[in-house]
N, C-alpha and C positions, 0 to 999 in steps of 0.2 A: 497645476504643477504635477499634481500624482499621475494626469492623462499622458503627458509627455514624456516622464519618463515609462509610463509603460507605454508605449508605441517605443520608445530605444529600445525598451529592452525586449519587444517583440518584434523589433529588425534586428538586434545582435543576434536572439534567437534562427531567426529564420537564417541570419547568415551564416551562422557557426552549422545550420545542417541542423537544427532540434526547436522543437517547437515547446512554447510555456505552457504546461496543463490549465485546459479548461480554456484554452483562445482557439478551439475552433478546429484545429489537425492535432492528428494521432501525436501521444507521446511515446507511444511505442510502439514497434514494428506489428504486424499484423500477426504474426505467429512469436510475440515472446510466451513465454511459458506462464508467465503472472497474472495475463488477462482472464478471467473468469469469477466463478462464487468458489469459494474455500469456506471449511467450517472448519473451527475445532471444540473438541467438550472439554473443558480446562480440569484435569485429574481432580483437586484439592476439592473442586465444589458442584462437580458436574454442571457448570453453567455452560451456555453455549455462543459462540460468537459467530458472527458469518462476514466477512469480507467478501463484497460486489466490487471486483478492478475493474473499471473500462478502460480500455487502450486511449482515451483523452488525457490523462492521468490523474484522475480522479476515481475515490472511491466509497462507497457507502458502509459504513459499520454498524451493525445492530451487536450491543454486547451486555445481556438483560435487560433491561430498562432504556437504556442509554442507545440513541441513534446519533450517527457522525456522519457529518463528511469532510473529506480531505484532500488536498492536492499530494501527489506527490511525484517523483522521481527515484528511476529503477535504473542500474545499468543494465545496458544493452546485450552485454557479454557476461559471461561469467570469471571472476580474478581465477588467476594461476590457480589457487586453492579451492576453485568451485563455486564460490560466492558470492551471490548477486549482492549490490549494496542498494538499499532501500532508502528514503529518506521522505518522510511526511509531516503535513502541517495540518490542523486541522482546521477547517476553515466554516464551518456551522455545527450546532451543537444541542439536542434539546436538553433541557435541564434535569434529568434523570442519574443515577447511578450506574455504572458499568459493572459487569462480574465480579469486580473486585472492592465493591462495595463505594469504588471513588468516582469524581465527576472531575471531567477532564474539560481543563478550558478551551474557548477558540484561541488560534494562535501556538496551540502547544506542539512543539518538534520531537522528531522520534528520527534516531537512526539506528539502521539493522541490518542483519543481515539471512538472507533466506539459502537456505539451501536445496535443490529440488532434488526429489528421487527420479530415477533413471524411467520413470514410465512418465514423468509430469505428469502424476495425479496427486502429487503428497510433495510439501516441504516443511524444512524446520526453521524459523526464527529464530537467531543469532543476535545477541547483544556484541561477539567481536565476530571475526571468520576462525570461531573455534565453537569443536558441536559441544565440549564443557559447558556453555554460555545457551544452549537454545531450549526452545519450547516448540511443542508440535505433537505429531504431527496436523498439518492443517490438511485437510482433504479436498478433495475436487469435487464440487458438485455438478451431476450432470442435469440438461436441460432448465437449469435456475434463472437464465438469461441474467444479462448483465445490466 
C-alpha cells in the first residue's frame, strides 16, 4: 500500500515540475543559495551546529552530541519580503543531546524562514518572515563538501 502511493506521489511530483527529496533528482536548482555547509556558534553557550544541505533535499546536522538527518523543502524564490520558506522533517536520529540540551525525535517538523545576506555567505533563521523572530548568523563554510 505505502509502495503505491509513493510512486503517485512521485509521478504527481515529477508532474507538477518538482521532485520529492531523497528519490534520486535535485530538489533544488543547481545555484540556490542554501546548498552548502553553514555553521553557527549559538551566543548563550558557544555550542556549535553545522548544516550539510545537498541539493537532493536532504540534510546532515551535527548539533553537540546529537547527529540528524532530514528531508526538507526550500522555496525556489524568494517571497516579496526576502524570504525563503524552509520546511523540514527529520528523518534519522542518534540518540544524543542537541545544544540545547534536548533530543529531537524522527518525525519531528520545523518551519522557518531564512534570510540571506547580499554576498550568500550568511543568513538568518526566522520563526515568521520578520528579522524580530530570527537566529543567526549562519555562515558559509568553504571547501566542507556536502
Amino acid at each position: 500500500m505505502h509502495s503505491g502511493l509513493s510512486a503517485m506521489l512521485t509521478t504527481a511530483a515529477l508532474l507538477a515540475g518538482t521532485a520529492l527529496p531523497g528519490h534520486g533528482q535535485p530538489a533544488l536548482r543547481a545555484d540556490h543559495p542554501l546548498i552548502g555547509t553553514w555553521d553557527i556558534v549559538l551566543p548563550d553557550t558557544g555550542c556549535r551546529e553545522v548544516y550539510r544541505i545537498r541539493a537532493d533535499g536532504t540534510m546532515l546536522v551535527t548539533s553537540a552530541q546529537q547527529i540528524s538527518e532530514a528531508a526538507f523543502t526550500v522555496s525556489d524564490r524568494p517571497s516579496a519580503r526576502g524570504f525563503y520558506k524552509w520546511m523540514d522533517r527529520i528523518t534519522r536520529i542518534n540518540s544524543q543531546k542537541d545544544c540545547s540540551g534536548t533530543q529531537s525525535p524522527v518525525g519531528d517538523e520545523a518551519v522557518n524562514y531564512l534570510l540571506f545576506h547580499p554576498s550568500g555567505n550568511a543568513f538568518l533563521m526566522c520563526e515568521r518572515e520578520d528579522r524580530s523572530t530570527c537566529v543567526g548568523p549562519f555562515n558559509r563554510l568553504r571547501d566542507a563538501g556536502v
